[in-house]
N, C-alpha and C positions, 0 to 999 in steps of 0.2 A: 317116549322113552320109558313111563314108569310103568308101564304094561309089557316093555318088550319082553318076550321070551328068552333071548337067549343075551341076555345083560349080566346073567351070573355069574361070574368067573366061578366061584364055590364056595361049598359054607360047611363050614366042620361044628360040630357040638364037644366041648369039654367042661365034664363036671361040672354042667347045668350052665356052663357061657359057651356063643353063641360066636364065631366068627366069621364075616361076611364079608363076601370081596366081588364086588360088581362093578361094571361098567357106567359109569355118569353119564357120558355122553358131553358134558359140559365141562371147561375148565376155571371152575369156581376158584381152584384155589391155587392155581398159578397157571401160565400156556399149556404146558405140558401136563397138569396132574386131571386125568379125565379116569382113571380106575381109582376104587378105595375100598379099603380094607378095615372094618370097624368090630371092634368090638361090644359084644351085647349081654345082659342077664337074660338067660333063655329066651325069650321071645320075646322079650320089652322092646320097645322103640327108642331107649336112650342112651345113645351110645356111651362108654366109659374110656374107649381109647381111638382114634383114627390114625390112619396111614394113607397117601397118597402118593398114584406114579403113573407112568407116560404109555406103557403096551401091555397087553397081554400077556407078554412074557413075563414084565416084572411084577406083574397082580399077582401070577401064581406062587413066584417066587415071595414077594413081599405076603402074602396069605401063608404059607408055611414057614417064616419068619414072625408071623404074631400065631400062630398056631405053636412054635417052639416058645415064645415069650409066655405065652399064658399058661402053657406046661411050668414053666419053671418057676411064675410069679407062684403057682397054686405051692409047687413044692418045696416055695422059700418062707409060705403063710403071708403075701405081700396082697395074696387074691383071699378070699375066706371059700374054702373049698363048698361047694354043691347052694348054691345061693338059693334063699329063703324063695317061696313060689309069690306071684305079685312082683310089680315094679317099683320100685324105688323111687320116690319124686313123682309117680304117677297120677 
């Protein structure tokens, strides 16, 4: 599964974060939550926010649900707009 090709549901870039919504394949973290939805600083590996859910349909729906949250965390100053390059904790 961590090779498959087509496990991405999609990934938007906003003002340097990174939102990613793929398919697990596994239900780590209840029966039904096998799609997730994580939030990233540009291309670091650690995630700052997760979401999880059951099909297809709600990954895309739940991916533009943390796509409008990160919008609006940036334009509340809750996010610090355009993040420093390097990782955090890395």
């Amino acid at each position: 599964m961590k090779t498959a090709p087509d496990r991405r549901v999609t990934k938007t870039f906003i003002d340097g974060y990174r939102v990613s919504t793929i398919f697990w394949g596994i239900a780590e973290y209840g029966p039904d939550k096998v799609f997730g939805t994580m939030l990233f600083v540009g291309n670091c590996y650690h995630d700052l926010a997760a979401w999880r859910c059951a099909s297809w349909e709600e990954a895309e729906e739940q991916h533009e649900r943390a796509c409008a949250w990160v919008r609006e965390q940036l334009a509340n100053g809750a996010l610090p707009p355009r993040p420093q390059r390097g990782c955090a904790g890395a």
